[in-house]
NULOMI-132185 format. One record per residue (C-alpha): residue number from 1; residue in three letters; x, y, z. Coordinates in nm, 4 decimals. Layout:
> NUM,ALA,X,Y,Z
...
//
This chain:
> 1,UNK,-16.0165,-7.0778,-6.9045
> 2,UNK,-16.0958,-7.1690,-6.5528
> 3,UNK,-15.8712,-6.8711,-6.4710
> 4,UNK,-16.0155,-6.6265,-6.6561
> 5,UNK,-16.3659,-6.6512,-6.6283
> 6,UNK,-16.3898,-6.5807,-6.2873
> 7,UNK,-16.1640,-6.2896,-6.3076
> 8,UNK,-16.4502,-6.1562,-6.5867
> 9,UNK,-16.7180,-6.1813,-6.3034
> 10,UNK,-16.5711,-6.0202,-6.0561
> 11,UNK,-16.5325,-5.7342,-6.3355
> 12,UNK,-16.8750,-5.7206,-6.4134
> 13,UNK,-16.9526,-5.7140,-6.0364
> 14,UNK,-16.7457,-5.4425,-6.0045
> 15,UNK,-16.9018,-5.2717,-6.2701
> 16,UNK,-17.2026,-5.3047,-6.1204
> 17,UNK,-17.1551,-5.1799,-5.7802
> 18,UNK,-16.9812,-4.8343,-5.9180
> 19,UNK,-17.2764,-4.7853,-6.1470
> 20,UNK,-17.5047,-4.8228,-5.8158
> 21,UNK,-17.2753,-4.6159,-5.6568
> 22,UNK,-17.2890,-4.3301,-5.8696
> 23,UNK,-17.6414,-4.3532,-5.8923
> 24,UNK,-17.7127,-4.3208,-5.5936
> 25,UNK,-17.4794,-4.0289,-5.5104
> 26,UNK,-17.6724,-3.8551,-5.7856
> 27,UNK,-18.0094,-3.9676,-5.6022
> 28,UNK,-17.8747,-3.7948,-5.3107
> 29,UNK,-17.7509,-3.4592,-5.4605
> 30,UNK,-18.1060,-3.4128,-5.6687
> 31,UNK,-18.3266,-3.4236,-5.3012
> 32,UNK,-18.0738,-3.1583,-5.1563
> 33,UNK,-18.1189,-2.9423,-5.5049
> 34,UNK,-17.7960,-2.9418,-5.6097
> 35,UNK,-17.7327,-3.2282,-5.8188
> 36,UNK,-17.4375,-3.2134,-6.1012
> 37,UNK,-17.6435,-3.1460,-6.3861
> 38,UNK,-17.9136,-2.8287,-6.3303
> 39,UNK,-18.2017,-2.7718,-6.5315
> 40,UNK,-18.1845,-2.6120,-6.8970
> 41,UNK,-18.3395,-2.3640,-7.0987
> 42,UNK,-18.2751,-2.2082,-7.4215
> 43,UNK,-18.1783,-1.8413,-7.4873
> 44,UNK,-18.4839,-1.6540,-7.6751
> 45,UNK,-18.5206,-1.2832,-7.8292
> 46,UNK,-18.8045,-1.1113,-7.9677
> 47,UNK,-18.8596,-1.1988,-8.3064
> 48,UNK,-19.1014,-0.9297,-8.5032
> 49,UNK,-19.2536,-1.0012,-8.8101
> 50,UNK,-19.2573,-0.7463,-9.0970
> 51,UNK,-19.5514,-0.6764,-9.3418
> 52,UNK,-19.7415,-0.4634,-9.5250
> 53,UNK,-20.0311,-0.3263,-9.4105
> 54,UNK,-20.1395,-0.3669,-9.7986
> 55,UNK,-20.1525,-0.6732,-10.0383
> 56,UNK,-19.9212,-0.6210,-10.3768
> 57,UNK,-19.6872,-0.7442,-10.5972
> 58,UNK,-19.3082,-0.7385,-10.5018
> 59,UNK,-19.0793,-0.4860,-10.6340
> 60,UNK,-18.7925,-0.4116,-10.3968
> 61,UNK,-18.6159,-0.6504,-10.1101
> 62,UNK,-18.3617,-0.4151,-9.9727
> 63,UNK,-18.2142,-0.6666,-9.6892
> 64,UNK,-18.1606,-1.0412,-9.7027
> 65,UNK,-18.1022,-1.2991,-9.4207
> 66,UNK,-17.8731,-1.1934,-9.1831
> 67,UNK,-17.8492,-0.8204,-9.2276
> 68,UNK,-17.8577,-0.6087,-8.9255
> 69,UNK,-18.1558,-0.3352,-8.9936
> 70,UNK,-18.2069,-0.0047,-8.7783
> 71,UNK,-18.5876,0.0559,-8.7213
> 72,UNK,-18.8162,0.2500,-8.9465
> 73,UNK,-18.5316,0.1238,-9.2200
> 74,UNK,-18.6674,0.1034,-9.5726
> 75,UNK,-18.6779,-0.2881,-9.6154
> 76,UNK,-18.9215,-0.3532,-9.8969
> 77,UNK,-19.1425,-0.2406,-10.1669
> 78,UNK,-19.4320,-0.3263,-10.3498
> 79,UNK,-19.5421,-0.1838,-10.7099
> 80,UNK,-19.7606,0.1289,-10.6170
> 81,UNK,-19.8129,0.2747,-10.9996
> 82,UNK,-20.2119,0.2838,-10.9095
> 83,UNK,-20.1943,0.4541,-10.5936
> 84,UNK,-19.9071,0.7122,-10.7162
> 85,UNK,-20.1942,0.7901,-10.9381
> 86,UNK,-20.4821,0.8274,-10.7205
> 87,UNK,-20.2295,1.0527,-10.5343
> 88,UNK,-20.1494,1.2765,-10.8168
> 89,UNK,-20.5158,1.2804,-10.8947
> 90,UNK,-20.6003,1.4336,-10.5464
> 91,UNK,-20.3368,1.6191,-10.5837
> 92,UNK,-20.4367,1.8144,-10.8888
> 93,UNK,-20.8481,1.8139,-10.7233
> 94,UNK,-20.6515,2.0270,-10.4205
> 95,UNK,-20.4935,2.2725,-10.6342
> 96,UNK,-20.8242,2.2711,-10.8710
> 97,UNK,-21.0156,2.3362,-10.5881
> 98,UNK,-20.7488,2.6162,-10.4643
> 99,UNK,-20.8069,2.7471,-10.8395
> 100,UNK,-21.2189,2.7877,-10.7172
> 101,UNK,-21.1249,2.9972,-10.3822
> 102,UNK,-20.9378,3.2357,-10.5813
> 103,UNK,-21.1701,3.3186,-10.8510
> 104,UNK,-21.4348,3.3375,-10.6092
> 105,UNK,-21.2010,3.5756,-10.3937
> 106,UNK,-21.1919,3.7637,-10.6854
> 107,UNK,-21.5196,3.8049,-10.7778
> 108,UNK,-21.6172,3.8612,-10.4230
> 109,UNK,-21.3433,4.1921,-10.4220
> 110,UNK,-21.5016,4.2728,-10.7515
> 111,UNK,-21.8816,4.2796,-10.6178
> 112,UNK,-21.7638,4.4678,-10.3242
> 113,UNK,-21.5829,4.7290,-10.5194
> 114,UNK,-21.8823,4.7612,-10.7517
> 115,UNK,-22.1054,4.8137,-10.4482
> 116,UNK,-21.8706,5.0756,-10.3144
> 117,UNK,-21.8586,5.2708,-10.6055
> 118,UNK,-22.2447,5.2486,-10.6671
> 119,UNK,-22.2857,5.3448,-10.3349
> 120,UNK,-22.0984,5.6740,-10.4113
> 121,UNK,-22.2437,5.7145,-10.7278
> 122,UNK,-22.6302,5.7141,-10.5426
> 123,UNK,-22.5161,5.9539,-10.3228
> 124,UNK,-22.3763,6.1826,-10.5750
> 125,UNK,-22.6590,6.1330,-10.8167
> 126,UNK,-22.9271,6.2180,-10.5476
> 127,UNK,-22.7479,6.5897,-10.4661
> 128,UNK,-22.6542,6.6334,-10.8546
> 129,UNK,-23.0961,6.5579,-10.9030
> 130,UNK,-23.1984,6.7957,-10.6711
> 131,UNK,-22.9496,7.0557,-10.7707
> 132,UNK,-23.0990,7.0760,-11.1183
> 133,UNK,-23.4266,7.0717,-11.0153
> 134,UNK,-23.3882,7.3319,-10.7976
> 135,UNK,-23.2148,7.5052,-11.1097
> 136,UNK,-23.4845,7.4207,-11.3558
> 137,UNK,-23.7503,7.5976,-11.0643
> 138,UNK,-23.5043,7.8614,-11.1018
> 139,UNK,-23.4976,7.8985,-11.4105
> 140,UNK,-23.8771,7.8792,-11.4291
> 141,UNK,-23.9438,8.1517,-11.1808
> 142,UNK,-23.7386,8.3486,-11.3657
> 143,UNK,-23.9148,8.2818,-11.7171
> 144,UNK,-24.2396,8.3473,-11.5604
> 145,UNK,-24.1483,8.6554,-11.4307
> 146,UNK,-23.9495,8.7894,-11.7644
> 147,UNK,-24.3233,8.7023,-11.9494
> 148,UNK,-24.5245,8.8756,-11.7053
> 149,UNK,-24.3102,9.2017,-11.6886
> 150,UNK,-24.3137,9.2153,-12.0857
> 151,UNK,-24.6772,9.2115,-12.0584
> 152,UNK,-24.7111,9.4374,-11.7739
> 153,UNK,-24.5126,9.6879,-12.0106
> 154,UNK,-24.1884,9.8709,-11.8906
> 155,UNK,-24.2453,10.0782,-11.5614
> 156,UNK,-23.9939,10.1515,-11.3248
> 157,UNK,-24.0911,9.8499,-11.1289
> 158,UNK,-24.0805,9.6892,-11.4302
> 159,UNK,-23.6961,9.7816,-11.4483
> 160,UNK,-23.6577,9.6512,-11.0633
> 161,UNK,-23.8024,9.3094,-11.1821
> 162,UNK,-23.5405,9.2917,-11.4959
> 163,UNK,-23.2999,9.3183,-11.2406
> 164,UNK,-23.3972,9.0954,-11.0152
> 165,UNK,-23.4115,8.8208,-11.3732
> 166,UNK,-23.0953,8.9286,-11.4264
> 167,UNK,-23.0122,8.8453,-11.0719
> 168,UNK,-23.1947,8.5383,-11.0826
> 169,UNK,-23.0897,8.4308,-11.4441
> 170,UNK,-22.6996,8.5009,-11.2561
> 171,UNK,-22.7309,8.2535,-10.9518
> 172,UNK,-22.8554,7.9829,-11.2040
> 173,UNK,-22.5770,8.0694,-11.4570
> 174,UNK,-22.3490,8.0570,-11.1525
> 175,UNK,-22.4797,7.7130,-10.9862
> 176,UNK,-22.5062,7.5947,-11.3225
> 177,UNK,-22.1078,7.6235,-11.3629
> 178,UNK,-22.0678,7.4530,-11.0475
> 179,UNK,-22.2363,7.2003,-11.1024
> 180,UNK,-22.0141,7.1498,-11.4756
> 181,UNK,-21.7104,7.1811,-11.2614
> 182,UNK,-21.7954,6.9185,-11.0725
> 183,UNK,-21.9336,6.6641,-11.2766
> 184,UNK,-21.6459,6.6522,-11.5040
> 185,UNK,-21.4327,6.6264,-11.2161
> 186,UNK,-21.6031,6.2899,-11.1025
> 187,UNK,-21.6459,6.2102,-11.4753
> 188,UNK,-21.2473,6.2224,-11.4894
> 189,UNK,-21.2415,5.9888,-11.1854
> 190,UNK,-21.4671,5.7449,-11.2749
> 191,UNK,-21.7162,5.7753,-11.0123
> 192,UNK,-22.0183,5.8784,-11.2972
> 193,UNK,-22.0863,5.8275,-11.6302
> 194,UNK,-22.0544,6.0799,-11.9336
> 195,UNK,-22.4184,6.0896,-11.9704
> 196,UNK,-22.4443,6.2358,-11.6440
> 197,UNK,-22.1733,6.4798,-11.7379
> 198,UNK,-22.3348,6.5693,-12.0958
> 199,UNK,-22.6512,6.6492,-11.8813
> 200,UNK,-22.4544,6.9076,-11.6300
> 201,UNK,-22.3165,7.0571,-11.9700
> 202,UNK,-22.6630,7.1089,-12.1191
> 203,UNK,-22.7673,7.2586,-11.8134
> 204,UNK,-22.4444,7.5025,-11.8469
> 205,UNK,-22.5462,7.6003,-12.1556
> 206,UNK,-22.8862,7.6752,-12.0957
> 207,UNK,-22.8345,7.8488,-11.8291
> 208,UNK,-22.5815,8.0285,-11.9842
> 209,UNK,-22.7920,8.1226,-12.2629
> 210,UNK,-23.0663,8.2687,-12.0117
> 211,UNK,-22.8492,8.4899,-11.8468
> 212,UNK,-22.7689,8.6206,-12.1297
> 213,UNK,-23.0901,8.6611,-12.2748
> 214,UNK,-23.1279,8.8562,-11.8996
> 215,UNK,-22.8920,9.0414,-11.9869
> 216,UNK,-23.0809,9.1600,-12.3612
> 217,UNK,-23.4070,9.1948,-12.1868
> 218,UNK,-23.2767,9.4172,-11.8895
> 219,UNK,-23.1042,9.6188,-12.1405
> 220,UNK,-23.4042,9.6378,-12.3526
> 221,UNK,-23.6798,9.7162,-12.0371
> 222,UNK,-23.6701,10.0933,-12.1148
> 223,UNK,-23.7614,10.0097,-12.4541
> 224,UNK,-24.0456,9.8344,-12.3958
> 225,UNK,-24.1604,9.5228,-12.5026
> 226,UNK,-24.2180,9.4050,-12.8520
> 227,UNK,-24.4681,9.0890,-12.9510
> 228,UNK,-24.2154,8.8984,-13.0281
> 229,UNK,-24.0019,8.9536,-12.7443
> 230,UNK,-24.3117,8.8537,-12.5603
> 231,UNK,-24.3621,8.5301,-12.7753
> 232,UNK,-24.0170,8.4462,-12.6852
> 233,UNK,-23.9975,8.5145,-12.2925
> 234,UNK,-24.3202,8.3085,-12.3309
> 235,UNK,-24.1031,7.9959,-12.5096
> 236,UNK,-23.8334,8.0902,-12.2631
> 237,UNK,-24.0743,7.9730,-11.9733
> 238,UNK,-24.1896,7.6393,-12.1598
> 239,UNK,-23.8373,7.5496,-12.1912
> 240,UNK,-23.8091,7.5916,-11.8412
> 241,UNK,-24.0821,7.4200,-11.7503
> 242,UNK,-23.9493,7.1623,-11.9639
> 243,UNK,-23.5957,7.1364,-11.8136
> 244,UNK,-23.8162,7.1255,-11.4214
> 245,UNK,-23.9922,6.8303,-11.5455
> 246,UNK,-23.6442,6.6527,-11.7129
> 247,UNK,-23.4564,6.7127,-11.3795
> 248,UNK,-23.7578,6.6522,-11.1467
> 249,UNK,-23.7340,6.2714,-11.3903
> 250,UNK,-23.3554,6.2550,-11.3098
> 251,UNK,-23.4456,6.1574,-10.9506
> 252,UNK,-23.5451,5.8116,-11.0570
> 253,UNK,-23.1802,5.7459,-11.1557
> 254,UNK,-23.1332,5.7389,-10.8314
> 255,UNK,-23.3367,5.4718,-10.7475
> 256,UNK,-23.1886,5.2541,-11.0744
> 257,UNK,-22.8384,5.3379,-10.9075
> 258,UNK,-23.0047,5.2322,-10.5731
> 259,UNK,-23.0803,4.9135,-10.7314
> 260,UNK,-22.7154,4.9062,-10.8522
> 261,UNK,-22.6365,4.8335,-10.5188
> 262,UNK,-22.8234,4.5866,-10.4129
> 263,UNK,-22.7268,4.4166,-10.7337
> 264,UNK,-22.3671,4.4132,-10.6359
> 265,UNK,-22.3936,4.3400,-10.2946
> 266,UNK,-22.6415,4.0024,-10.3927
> 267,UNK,-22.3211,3.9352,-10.6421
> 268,UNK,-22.0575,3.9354,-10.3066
> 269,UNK,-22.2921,3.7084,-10.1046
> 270,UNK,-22.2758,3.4527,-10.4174
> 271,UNK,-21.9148,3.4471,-10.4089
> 272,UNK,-21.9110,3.4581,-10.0580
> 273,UNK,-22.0933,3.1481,-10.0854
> 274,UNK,-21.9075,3.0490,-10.3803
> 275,UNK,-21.5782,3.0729,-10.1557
> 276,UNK,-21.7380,2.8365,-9.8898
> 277,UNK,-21.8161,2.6062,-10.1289
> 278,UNK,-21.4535,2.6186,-10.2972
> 279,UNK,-21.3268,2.5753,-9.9176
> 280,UNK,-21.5227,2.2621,-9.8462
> 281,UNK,-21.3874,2.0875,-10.1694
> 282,UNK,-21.0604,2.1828,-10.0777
> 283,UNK,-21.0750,1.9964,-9.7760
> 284,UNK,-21.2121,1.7320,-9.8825
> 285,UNK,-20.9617,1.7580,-10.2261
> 286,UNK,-20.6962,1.7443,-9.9072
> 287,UNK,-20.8514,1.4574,-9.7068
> 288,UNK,-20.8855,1.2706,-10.0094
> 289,UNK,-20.5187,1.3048,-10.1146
> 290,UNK,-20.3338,1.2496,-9.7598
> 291,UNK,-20.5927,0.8750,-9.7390
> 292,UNK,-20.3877,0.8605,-10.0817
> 293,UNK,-20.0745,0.9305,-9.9623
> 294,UNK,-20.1184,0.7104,-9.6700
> 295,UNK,-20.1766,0.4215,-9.8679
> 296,UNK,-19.8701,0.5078,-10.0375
> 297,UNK,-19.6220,0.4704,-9.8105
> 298,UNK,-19.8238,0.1866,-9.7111
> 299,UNK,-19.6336,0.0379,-10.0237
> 300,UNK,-19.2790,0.0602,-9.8385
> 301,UNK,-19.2104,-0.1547,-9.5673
> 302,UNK,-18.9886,-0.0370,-9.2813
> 303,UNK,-18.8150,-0.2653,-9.0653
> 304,UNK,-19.0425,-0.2976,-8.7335
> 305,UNK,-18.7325,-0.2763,-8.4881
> 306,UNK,-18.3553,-0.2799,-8.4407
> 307,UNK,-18.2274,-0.6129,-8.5052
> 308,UNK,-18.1140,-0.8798,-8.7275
> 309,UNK,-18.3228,-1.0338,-9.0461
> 310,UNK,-18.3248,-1.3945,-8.9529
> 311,UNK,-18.6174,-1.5043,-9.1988
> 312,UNK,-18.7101,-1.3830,-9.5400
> 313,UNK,-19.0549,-1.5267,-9.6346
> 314,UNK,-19.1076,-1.3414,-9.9917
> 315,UNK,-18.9357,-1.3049,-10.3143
> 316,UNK,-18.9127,-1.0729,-10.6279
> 317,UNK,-19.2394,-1.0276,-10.8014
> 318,UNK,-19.4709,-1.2922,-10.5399
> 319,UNK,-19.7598,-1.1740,-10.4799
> 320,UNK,-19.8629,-1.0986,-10.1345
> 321,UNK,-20.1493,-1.0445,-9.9317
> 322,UNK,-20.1601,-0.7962,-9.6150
> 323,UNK,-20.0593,-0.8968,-9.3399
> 324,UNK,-19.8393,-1.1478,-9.4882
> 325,UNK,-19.4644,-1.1545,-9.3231
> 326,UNK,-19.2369,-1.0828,-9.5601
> 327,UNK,-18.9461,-1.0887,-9.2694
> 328,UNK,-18.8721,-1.2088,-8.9683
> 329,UNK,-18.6732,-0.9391,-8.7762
> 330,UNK,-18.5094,-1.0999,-8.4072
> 331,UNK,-18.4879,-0.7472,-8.2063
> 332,UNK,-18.1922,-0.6393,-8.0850
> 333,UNK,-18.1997,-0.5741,-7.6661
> 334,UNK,-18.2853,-0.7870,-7.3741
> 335,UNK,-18.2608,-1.1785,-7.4415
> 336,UNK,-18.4341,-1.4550,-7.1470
> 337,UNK,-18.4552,-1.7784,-7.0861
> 338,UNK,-18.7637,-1.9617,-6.9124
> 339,UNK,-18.6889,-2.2460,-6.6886
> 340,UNK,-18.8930,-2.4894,-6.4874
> 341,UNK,-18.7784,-2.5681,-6.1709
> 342,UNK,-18.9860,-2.8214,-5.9061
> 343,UNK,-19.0452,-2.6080,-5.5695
> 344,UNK,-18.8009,-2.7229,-5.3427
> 345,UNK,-18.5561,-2.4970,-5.5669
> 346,UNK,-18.7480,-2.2021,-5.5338
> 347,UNK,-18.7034,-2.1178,-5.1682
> 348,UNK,-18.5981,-1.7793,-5.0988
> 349,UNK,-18.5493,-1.6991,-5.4967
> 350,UNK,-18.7212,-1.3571,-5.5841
> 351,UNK,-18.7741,-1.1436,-5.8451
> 352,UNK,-18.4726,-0.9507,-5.9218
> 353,UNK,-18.2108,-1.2140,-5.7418
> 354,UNK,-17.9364,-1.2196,-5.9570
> 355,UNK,-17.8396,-1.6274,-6.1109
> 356,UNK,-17.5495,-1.7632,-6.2444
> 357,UNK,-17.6235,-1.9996,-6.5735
> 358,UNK,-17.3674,-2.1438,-6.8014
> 359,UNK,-17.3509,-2.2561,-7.1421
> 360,UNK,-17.4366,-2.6002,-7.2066
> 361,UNK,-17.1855,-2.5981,-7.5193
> 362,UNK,-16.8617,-2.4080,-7.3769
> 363,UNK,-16.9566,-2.4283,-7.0582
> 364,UNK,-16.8750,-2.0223,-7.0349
> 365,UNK,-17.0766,-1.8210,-6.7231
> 366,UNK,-17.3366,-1.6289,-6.8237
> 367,UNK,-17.5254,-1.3744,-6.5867
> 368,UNK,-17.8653,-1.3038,-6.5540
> 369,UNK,-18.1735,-1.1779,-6.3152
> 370,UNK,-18.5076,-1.3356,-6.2263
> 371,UNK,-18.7341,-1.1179,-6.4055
> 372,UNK,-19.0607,-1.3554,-6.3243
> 373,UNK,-19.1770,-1.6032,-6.1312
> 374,UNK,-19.4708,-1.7832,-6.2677
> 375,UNK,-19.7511,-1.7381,-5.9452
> 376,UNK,-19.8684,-2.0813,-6.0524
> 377,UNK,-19.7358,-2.4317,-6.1200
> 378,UNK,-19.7349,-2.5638,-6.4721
> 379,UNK,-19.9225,-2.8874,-6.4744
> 380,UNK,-19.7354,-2.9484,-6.7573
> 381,UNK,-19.4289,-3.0645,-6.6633
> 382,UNK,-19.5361,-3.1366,-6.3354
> 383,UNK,-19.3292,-3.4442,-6.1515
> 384,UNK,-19.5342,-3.6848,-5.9588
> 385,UNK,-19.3294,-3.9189,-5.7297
> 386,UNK,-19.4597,-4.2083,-5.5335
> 387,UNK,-19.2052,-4.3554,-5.3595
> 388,UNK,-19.2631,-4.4503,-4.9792
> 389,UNK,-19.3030,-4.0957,-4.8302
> 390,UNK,-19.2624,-3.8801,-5.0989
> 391,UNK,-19.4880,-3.6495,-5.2325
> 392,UNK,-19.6002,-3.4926,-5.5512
> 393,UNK,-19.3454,-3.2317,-5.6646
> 394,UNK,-19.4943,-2.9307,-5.8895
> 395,UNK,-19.2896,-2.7024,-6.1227
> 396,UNK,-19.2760,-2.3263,-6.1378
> 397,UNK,-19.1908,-2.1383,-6.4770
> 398,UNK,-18.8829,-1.8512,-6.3812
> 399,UNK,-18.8100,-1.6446,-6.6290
> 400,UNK,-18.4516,-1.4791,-6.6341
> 401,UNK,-18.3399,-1.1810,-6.8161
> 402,UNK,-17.9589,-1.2645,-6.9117
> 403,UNK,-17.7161,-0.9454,-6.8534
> 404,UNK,-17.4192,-1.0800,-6.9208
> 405,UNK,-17.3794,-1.3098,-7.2170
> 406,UNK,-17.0376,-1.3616,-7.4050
> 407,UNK,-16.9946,-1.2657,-7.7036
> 408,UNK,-17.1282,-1.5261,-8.0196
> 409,UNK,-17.3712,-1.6666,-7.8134
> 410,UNK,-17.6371,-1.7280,-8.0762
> 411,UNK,-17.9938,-1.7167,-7.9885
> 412,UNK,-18.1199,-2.0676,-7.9010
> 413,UNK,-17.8267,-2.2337,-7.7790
> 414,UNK,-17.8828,-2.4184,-7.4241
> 415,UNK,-17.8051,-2.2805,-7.0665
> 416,UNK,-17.7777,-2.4701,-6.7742
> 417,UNK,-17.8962,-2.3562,-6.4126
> 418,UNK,-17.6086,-2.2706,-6.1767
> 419,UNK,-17.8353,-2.1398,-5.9358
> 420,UNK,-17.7819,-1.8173,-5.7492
> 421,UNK,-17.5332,-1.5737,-5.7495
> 422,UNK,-17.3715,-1.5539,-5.4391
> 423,UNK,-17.4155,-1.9131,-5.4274
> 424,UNK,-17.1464,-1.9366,-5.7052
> 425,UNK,-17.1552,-2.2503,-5.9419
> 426,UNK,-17.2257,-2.5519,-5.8262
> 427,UNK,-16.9721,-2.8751,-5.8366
//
């Protein structure tokens, strides 16, 4: 026993003076910077959360936990039955409204066409008016002048003057024709009406009749006259007088065609208007149906970036509000780690410097670049040291984009600071 308990002290003492040692070899490497074990960070990505821009029920989870997603991917759905039928609904106002323009384009062709064709029909009543009035004076000089030479008795003037009826009673018979010709060719296309037609036969006829009465009395001048040729050549005149006043009346159809017109052409400026109107509800038919649609797709939810799902937050049927993340989507790209290192590492380390880091796990290299230096010290995880002559030691945040990572490095696991590059790791 007296052997062997001294032999355990002088253990213990050895113990004891390694352990001091060591720790103060370690004291030594820290205030030089590189001590054994560097600072640590973790790895970190991007993580995106994915939600609707709309509150619903559930109806579709396309992706679990896990899957890798492409973005604007199709990843959810909620029930949209109401707004598929708002959107039909402003679907079928749109073509409604279309249904509007094209009557009103319609009826606006249909004024205008009436217009044109009243327009041509003025015109043609207003010559066709004072052609039969001018036949009806005619036709009046000429009775006039058949009842005065009966009464004057038959002389060889009287004989010149039968001619010259005859003559007369010829140009009217002649215009009279004409005039028949041409109504019923504008009655065959379309451009009067029959009663206007009917009228230029009935002027025909008379005139027809009156030359040929001409004809009698002319033939009939060397015989003198009889009373009742007189009474007749004398109801011969009132008949023309008659026919003067009926065509000198036709000139107020051309005022009622006149108004025609004007009708029509008030009729295209209400569909003109009616067309405006018909436009306007179409765009806002359209306007009305795209907000629709909008909220629609609003109902599908596509993944926000490329990445992995690493969270799913919803399920089948729950009942979310906007806003709400239904996944959490860690984006594929660039992963970083932050670490905080006291200022007496930092000397001559830029932005850009390439660093060596290793995995605190496997112990594998992996590469990065400073990306940031934080231009102020975090008080957070400041040091303060107050040993004899030592001062307070501050921390700076630097933030290093990893480019070289090996493969199955999973985001979070721990990385140690090797410091930098061309330094190489340090023992």
């Amino acid at each position: 026993m007296k052997i062997i308990r001294p032999m355990v002290y002088s253990l213990f003492a050895a113990m004891i003076g390694t352990g001091f040692f060591f720790l103060h070899t370690g004291q030594v490497d820290s205030s030089t910077g590189a001590q054994r074990n560097g600072a640590t960070a973790y790895i970190e990505a991007t993580q995106v959360s994915a939600s609707f821009k709309v509150g619903g029920r559930v109806t579709e989870l396309l992706v679990k936990e896990g899957d890798t997603v492409k973005q604007g991917q199709p990843i959810a759905r909620l029930q949209s039955n109401e707004i598929e039928a708002k959107v039909a609904q402003a679907k079928a106002a749109v073509g409604l409204a279309q249904g509007k323009i094209a009557e009103a384009t319609g009826a606006e062709a249909g004024a205008l066409a009436k217009k044109q064709q009243g327009a041509a029909a003025v015109q043609l009543t207003a010559e066709t008016a004072e052609q039969q009035v001018a036949q009806a004076q005619a036709a009046v000089q000429a009775a006039e002048a058949k009842v005065q030479a009966l009464k004057n008795g038959a002389r060889p003037e009287e004989k010149k003057q039968a001619e010259a009826q005859l003559n007369a009673a010829k140009e009217v018979y002649d215009v009279a024709e004409q005039s028949l010709k041409r109504m019923n060719t504008l009655l065959a296309e379309g451009l009067i009406a029959k009663a206007d037609a009917d009228k230029a036969k009935v002027s025909f006829e008379e005139a027809k009749a009156k030359y040929e009465l001409a004809q009698q009395q002319a033939a009939l001048v060397n015989q003198g006259p009889r009373p009742e040729e007189i009474q007749g050549a004398e109801a011969m005149l009132k008949q023309a007088r008659a026919s003067l006043r009926l065509a000198e009346a036709g000139r107020e159809q051309v005022r009622i065609r006149q108004g025609d017109v004007a009708a029509a052409e008030a009729a295209a400026r209400q569909a003109r208007g009616a067309i405006q109107s018909a436009e306007s509800g179409k765009l806002q038919a359209e306007a009305s149906q795209l907000e629709a649609e909008t909220y629609l797709s609003y109902t599908e939810l596509l993944a926000p970036a490329d990445g992995i799902i690493v969270a799913q937050n919803a399920q089948l049927g729950e009942l979310v509000g906007s806003g709400f993340p239904i996944y959490t989507v860690e984006a594929s790209g660039s992963r970083w780690a932050k670490f905080y290192l006291p200022e007496t590492e930092l000397t001559g380390l830029k932005s850009g410097d390439n660093v060596s880091l290793k995995l605190a796990a496997t112990g594998a290299a992996v590469q990065g670049k400073v990306q940031l230096i934080a231009p102020a010290a975090d008080f957070a995880v400041k040091k303060a040291t107050h040993a004899a002559g030592d001062t307070d030691i501050r921390s700076f945040g630097v933030k290093i984009e990893l480019t070289e990572v090996p493969e199955n490095t999973a985001t979070g696991m721990t990385v140690q600071w090797a410091g930098r590059a061309e330094e190489g790791v340090r023992p």
